[in-house]
MARBA-3410 file (N, C-alpha, C, O; in Angstrom, 1 decimal):
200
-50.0,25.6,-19.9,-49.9,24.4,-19.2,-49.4,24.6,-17.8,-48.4,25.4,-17.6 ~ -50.1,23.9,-16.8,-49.4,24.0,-15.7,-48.4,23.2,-15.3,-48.5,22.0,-15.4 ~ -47.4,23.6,-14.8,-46.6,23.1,-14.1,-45.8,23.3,-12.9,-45.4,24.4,-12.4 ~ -45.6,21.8,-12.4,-45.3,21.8,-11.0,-44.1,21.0,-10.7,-43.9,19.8,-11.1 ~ -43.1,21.8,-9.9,-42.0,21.3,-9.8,-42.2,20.2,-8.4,-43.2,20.2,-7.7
-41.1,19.4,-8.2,-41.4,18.2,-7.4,-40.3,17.8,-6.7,-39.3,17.3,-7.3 ~ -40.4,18.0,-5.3,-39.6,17.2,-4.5,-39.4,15.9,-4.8,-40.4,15.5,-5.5 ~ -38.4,14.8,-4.4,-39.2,13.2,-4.6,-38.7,12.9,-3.1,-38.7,13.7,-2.2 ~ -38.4,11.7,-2.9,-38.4,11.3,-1.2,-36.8,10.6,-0.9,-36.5,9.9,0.1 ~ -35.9,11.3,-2.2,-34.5,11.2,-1.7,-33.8,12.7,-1.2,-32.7,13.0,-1.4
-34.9,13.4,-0.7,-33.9,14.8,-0.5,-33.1,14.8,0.7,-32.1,15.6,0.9 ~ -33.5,13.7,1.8,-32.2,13.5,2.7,-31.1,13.4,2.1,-30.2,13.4,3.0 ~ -30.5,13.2,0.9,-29.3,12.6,0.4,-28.4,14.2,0.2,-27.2,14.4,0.0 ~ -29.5,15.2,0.3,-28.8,16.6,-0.1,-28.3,17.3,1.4,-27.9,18.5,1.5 ~ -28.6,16.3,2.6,-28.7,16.9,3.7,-27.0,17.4,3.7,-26.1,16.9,3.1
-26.9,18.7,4.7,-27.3,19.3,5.7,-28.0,20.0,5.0,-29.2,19.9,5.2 ~ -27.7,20.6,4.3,-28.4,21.9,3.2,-29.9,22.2,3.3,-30.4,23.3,3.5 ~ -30.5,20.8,3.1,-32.4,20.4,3.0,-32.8,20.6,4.0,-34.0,20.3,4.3 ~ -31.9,21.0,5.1,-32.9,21.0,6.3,-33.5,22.1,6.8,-34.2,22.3,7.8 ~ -33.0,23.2,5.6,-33.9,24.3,5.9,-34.4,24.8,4.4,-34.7,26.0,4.4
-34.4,24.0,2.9,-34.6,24.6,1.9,-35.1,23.3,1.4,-34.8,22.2,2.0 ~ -35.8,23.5,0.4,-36.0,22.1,-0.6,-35.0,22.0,-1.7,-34.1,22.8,-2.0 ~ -35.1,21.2,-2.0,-33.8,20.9,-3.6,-34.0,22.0,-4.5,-33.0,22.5,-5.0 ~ -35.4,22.5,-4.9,-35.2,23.2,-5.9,-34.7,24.8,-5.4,-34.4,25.8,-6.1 ~ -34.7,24.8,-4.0,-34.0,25.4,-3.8,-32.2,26.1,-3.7,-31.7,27.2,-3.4
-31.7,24.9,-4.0,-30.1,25.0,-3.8,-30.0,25.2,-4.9,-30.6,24.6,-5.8 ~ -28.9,26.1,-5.1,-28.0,26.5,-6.3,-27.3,25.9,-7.5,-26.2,25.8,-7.1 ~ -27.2,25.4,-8.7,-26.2,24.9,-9.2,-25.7,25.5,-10.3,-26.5,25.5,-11.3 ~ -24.7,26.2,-10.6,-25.2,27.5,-11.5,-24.6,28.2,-11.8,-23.4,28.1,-11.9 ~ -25.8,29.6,-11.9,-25.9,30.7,-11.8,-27.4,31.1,-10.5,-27.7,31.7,-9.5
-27.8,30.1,-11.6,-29.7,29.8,-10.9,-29.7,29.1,-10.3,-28.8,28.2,-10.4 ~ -31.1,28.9,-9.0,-31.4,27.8,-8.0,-32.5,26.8,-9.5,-33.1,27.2,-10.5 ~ -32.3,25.4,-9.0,-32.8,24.5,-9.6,-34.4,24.9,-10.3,-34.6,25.2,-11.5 ~ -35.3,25.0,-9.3,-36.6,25.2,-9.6,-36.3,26.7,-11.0,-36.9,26.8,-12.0 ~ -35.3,27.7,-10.6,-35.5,28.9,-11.2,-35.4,28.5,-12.8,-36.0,29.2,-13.7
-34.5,27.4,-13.1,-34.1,27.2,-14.3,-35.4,26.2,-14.9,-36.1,26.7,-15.7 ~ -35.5,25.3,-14.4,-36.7,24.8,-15.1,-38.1,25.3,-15.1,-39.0,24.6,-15.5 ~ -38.2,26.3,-14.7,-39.5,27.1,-14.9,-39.0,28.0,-15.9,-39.9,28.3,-16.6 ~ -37.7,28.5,-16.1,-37.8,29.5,-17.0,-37.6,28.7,-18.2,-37.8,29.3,-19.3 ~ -37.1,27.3,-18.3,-37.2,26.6,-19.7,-38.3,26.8,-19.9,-38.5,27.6,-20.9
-39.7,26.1,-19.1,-40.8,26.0,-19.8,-41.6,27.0,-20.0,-42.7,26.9,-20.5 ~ -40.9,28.5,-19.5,-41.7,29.7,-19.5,-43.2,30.0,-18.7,-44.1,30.8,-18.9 ~ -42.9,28.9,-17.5,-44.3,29.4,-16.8,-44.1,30.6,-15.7,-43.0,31.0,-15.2 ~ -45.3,30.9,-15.5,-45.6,32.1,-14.7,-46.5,32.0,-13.7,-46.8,32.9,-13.0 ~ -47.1,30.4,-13.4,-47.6,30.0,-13.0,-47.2,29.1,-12.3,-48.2,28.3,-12.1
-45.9,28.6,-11.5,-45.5,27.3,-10.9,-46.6,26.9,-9.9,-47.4,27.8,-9.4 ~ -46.5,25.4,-9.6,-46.6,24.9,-8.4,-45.6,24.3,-7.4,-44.5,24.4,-7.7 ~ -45.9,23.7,-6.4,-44.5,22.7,-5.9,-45.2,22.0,-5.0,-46.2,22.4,-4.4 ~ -44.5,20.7,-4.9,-44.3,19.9,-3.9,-43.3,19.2,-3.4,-42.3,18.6,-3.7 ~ -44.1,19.4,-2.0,-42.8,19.1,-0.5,-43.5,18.5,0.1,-44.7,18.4,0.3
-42.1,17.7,0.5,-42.4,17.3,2.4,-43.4,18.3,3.0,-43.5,19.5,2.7 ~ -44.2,17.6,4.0,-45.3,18.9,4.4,-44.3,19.1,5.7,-44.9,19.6,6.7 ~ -42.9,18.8,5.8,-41.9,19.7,7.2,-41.8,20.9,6.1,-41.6,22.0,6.8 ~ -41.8,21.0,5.4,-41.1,22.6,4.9,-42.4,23.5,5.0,-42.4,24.6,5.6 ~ -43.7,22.8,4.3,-45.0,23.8,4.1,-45.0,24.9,4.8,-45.0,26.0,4.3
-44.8,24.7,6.1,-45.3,26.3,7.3,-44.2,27.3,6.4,-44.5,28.3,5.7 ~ -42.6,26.6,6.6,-41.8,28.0,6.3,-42.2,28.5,5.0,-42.2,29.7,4.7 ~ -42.5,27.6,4.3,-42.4,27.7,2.9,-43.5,28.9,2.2,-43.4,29.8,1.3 ~ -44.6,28.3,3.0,-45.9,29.5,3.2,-46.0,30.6,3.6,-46.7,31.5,3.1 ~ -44.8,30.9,5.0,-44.6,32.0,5.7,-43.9,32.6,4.4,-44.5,33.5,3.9
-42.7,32.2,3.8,-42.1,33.0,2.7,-41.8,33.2,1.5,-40.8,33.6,1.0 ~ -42.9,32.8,1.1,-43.5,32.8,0.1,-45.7,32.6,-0.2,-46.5,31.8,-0.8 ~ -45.8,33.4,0.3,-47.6,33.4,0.5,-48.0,33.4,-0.7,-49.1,33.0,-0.7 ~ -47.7,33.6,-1.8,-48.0,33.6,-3.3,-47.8,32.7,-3.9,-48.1,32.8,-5.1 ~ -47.3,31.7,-3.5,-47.1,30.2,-4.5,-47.9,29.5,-4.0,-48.5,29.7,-2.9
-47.9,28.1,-4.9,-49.0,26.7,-5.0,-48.5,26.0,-4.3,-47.8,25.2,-4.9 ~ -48.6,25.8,-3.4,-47.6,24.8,-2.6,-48.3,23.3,-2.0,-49.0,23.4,-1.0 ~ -48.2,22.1,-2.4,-48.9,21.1,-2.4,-50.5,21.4,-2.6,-51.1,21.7,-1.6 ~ -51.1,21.4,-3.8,-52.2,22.2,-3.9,-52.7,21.3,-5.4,-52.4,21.6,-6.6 ~ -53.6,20.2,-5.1,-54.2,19.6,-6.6,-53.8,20.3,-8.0,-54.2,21.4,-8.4
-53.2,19.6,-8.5,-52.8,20.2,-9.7,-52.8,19.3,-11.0,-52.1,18.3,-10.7 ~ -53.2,19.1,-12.5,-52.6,18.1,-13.2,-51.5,19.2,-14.2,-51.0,20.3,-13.9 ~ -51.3,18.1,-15.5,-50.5,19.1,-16.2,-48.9,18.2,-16.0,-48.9,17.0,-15.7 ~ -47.7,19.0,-16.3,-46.5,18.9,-16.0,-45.7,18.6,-15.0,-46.0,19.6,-14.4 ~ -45.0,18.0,-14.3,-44.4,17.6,-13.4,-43.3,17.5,-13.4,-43.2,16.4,-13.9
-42.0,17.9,-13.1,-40.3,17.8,-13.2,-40.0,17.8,-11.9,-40.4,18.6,-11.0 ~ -38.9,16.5,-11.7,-38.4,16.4,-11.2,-37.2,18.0,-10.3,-36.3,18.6,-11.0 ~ -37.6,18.5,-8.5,-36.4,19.6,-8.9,-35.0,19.1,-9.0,-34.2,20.0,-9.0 ~ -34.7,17.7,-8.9,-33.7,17.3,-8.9,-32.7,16.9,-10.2,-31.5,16.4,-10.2 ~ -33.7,17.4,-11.3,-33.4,17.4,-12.8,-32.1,18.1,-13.1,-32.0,19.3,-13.0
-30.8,17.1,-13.6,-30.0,17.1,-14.3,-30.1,18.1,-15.7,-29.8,17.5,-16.7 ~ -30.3,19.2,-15.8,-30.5,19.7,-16.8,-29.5,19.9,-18.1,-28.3,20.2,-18.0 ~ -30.3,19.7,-19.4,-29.3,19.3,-20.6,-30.4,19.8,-21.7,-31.5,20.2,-21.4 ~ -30.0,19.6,-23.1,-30.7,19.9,-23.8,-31.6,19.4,-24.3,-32.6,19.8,-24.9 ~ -31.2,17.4,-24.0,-31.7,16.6,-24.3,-32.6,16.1,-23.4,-33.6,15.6,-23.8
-32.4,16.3,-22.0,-33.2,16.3,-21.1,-34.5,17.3,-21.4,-35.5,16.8,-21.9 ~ -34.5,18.1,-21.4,-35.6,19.3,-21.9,-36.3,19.1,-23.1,-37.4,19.7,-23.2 ~ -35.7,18.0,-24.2,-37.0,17.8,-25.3,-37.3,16.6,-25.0,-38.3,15.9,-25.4 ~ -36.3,16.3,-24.2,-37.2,14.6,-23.8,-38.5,14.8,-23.0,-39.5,14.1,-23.2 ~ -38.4,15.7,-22.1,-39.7,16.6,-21.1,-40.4,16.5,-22.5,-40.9,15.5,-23.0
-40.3,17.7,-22.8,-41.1,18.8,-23.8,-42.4,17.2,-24.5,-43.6,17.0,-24.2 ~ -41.5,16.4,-25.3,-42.0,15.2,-25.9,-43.0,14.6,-25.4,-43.6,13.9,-26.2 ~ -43.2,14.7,-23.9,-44.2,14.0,-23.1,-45.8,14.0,-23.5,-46.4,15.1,-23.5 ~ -46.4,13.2,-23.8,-47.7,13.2,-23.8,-48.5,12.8,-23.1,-48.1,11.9,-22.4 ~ -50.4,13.7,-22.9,-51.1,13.3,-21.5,-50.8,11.8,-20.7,-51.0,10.9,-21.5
-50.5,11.5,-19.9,-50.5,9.7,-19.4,-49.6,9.5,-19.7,-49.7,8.6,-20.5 ~ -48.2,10.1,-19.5,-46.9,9.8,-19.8,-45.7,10.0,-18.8,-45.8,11.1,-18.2 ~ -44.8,9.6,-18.6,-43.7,9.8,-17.5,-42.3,9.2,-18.0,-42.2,8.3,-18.8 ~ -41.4,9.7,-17.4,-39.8,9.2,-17.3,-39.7,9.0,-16.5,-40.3,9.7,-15.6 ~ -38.9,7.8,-16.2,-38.6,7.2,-14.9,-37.2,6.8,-15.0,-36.7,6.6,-16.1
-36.5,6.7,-13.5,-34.7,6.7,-13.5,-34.7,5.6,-12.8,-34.0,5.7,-11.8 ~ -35.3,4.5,-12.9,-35.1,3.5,-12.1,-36.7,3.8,-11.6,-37.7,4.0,-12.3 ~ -36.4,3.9,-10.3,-37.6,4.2,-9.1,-37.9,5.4,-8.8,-38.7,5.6,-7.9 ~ -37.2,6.4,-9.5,-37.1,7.4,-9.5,-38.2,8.4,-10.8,-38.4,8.0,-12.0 ~ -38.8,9.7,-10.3,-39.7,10.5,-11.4,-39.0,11.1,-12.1,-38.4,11.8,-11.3
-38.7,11.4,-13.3,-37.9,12.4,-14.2,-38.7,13.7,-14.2,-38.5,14.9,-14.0 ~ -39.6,13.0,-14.4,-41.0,13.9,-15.2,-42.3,13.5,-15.5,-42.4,12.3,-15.7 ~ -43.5,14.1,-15.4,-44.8,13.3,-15.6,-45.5,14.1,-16.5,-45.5,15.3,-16.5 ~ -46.0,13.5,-17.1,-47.8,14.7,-17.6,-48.6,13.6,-18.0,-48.5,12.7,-18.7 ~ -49.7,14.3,-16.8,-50.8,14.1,-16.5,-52.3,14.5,-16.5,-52.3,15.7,-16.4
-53.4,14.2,-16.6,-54.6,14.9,-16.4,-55.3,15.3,-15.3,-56.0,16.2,-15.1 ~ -54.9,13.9,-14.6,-55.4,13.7,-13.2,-54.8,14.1,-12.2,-53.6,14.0,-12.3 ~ -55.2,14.5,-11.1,-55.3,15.6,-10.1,-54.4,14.8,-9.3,-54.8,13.7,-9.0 ~ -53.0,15.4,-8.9,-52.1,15.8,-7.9,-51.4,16.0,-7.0,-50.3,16.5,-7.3 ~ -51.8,15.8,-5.0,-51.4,16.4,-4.4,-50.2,16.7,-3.6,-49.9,17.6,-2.8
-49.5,15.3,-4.0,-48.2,15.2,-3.1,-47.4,14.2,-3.5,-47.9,13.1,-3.9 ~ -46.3,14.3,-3.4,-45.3,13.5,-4.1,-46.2,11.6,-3.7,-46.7,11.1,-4.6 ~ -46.2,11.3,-3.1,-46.4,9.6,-2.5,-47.9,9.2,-3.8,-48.3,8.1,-4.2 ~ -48.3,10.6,-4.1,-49.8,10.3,-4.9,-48.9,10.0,-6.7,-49.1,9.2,-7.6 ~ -48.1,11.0,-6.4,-47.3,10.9,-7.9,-46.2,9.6,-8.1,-46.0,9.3,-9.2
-45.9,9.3,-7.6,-45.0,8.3,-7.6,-45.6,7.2,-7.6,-45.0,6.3,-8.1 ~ -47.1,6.8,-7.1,-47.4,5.7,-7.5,-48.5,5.5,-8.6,-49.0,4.5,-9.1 ~ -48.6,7.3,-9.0,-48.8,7.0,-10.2,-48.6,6.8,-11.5,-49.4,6.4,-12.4 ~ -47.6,7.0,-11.6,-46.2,7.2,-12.2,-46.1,5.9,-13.3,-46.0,5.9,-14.5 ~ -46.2,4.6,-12.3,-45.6,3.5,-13.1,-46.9,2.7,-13.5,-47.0,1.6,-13.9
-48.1,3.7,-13.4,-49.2,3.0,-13.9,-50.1,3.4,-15.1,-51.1,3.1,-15.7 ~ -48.8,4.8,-15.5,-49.4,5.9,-16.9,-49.2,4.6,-18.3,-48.5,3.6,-18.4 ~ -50.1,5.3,-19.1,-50.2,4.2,-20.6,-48.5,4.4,-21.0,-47.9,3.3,-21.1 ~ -47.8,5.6,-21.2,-46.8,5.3,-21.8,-45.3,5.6,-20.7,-45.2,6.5,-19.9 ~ -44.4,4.7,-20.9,-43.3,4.8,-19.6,-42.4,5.0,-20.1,-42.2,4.2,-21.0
-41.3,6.0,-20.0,-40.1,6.2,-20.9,-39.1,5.8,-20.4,-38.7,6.8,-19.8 ~ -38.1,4.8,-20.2,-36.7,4.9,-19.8,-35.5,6.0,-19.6,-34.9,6.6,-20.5 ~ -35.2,6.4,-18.2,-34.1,7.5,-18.5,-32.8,6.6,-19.2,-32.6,5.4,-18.9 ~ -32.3,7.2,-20.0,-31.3,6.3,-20.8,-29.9,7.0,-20.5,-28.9,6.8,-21.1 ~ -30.0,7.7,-19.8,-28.8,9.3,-19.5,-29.2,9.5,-17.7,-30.2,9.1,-17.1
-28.4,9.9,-17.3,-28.3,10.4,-15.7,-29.0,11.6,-15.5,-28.2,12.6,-15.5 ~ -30.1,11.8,-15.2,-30.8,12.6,-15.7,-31.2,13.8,-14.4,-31.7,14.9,-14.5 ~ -30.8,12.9,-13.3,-31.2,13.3,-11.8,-29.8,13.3,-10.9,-29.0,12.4,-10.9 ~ -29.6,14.4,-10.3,-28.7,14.4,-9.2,-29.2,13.5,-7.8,-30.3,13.2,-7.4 ~ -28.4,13.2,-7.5,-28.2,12.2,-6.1,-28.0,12.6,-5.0,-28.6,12.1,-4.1
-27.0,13.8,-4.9,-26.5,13.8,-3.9,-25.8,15.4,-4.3,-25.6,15.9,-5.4 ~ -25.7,16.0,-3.0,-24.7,17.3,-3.0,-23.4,17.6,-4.1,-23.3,18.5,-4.9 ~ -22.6,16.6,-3.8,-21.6,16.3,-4.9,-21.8,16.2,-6.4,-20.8,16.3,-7.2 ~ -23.4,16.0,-6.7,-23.2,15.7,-8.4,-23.5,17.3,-8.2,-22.9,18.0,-9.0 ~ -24.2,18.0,-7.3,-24.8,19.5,-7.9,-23.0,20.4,-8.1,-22.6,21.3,-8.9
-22.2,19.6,-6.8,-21.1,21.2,-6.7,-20.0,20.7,-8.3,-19.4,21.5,-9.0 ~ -20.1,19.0,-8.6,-19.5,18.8,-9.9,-19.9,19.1,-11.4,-19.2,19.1,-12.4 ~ -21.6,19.5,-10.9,-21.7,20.1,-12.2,-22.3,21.6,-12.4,-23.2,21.9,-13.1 ~ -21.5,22.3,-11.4,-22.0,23.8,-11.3,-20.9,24.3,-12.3,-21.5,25.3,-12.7 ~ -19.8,24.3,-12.9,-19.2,24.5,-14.1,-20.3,24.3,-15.4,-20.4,25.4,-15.9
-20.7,23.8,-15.7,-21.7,23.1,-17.0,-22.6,24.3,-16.6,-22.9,25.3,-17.2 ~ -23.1,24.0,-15.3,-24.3,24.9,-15.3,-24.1,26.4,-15.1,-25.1,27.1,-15.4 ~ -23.1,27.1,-14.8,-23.0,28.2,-15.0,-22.8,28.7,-16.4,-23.3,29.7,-16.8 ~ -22.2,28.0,-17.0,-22.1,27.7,-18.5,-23.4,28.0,-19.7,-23.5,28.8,-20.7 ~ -24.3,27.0,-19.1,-25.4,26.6,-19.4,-26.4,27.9,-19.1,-27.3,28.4,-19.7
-26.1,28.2,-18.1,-27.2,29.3,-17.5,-27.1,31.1,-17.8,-27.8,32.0,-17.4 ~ -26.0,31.0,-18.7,-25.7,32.4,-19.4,-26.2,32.1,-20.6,-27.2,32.8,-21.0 ~ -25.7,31.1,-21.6,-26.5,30.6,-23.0,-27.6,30.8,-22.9,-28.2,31.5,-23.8 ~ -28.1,30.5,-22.0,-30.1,29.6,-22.2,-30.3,30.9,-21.6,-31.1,31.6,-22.3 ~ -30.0,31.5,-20.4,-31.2,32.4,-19.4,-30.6,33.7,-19.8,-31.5,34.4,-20.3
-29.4,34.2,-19.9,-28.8,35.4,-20.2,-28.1,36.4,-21.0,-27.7,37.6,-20.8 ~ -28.1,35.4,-22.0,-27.1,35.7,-22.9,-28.0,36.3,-23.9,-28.6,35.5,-24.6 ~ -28.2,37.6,-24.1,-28.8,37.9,-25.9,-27.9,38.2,-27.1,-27.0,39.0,-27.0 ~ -28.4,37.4,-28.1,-27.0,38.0,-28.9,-27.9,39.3,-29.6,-27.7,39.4,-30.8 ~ -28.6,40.0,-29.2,-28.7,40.9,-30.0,-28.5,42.2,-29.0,-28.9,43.3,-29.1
-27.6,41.6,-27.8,-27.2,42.7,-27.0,-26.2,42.9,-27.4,-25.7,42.1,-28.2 ~ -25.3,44.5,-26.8,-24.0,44.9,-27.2,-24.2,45.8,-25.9,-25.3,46.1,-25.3 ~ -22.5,46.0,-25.6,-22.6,47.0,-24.4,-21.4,47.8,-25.5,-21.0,47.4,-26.6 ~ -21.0,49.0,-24.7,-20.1,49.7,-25.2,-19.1,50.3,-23.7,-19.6,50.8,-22.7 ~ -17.6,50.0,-24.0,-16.7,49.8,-22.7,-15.9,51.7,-23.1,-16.0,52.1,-24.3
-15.3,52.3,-22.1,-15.0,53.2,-21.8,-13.5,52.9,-22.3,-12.8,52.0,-21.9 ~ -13.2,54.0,-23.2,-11.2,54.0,-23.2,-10.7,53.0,-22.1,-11.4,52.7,-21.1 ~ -9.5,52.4,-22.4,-8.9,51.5,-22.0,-9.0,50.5,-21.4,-8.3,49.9,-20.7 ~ -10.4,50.2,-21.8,-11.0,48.8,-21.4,-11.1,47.5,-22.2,-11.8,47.5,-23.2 ~ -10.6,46.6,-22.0,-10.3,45.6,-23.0,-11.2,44.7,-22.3,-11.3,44.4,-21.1
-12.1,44.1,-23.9,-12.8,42.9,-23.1,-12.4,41.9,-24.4,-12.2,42.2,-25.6 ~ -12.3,40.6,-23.9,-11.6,39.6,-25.0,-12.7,38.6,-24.7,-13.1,38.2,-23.6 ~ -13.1,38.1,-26.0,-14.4,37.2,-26.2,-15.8,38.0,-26.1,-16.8,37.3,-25.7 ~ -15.9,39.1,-26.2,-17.5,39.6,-25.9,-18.6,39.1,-25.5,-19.3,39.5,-24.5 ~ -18.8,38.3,-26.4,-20.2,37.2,-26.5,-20.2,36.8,-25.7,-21.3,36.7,-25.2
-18.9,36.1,-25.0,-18.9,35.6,-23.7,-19.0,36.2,-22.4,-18.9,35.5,-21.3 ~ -19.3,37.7,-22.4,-19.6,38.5,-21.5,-20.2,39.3,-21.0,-20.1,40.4,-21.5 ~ -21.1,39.1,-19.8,-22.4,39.4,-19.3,-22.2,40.8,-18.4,-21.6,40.6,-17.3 ~ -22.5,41.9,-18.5,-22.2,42.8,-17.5,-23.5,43.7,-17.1,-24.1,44.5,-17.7 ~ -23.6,43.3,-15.9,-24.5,44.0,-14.9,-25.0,45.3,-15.2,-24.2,46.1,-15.5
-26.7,45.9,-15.2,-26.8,47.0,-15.1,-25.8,48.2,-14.4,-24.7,47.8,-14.4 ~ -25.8,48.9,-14.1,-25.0,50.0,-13.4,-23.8,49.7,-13.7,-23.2,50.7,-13.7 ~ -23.3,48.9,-13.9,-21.6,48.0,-13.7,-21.0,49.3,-14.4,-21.3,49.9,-15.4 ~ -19.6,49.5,-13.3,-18.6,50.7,-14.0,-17.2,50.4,-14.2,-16.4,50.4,-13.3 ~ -17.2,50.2,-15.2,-15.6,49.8,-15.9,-14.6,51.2,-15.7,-15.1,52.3,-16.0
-13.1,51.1,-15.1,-12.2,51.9,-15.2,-11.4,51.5,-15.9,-11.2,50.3,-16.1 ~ -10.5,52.6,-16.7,-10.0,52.0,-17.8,-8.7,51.4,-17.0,-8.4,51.4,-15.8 ~ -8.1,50.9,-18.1,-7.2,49.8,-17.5,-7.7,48.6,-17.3,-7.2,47.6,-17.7 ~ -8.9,48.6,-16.5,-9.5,47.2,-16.7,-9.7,45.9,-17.8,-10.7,46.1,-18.4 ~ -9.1,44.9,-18.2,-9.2,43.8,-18.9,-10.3,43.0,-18.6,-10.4,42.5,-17.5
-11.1,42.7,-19.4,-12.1,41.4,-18.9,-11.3,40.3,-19.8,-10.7,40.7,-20.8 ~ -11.1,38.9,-19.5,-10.4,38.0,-20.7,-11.1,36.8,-19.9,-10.9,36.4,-18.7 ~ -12.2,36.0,-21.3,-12.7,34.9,-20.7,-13.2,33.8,-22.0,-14.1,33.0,-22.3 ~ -11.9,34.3,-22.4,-11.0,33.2,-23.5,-10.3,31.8,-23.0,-9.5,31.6,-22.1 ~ -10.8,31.1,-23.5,-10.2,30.2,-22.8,-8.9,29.0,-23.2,-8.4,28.2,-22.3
END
């Protein structure tokens, strides 16, 4: 399935930041927005849509992506609130279907062809089935992303990094307290005496 992640037409609200990145570009986390909802739905294939002010940079650095480019298929908001229930409420979607936050796109899937957010949004409230966001499902503003980068760093070791069928093994006098709860980098070199503790 293809999918395409989606600016909508509140990204001034993320300003200064947006004036050189798109939303799915900023961090909340571990991961940038777009990074996480592509790796929920496991595509390898994204698309995106922007403002056509970003297209040039966006083209210059990045020449391999879809960038405002007809597309049907999937649509997520990059401004998506990410949760578990948010993700099967996505997942749930069928052809000619959308969530909507007010006036706002959660999510779409669609058949019909795609090219820019103004095409999606007014198609949006004309699909056969309309879903109510019933939960806050979308960030607003700068402040909900830096209030909920706790959750999402959280969130973004569970879901993107965490295997439990990994084990590391720590060098004499290294104490690590809670394991499971701890991620350690290729090369990474523990000296003994070192404590990790992220018990809480």
């Amino acid at each position: 399935m293809q999918l395409t992640i989606f600016d909508d037409d509140r990204i001034d609200a993320f300003y200064p930041i947006t004036f050189s990145r798109v939303v799915g570009d900023l961090r909340c986390g571990i991961l940038k927005q777009r990074q996480r909802i592509s790796h929920h739905f496991e595509s390898d294939n994204d698309s995106y849509l922007m403002d056509d002010s970003y297209c040039a940079l966006y083209k210059l650095k990045h020449p391999d992506w879809s960038i405002n480019e007809s597309n049907s298929g999937l649509f997520v908001n990059s401004s998506l609130r990410v949760s578990s229930e948010a993700m099967a409420q996505i997942e749930s979607l069928v052809d000619e279907s959308a969530i909507l936050a007010g006036d706002r796109v959660v999510a779409l899937k669609t058949k019909q062809k795609i090219r820019s957010f103004p095409d999606l949004a007014t198609l949006a409230p004309q699909l056969d089935q309309i879903y109510p966001d019933t939960e806050t499902r979308l960030y607003s503003n700068l402040a909900d992303l830096i209030h909920d980068n706790p959750r999402m760093i959280d969130w973004d070791y569970k879901e993107c990094f965490y295997d439990a069928d990994n084990f590391f093994e720590t060098e004499p006098g290294v104490s690590v307290l809670d394991p499971y709860q701890v991620w350690i980098g290729e090369d990474a070199e523990l000296k003994p005496g070192v404590v990790i503790d992220v018990c809480k």
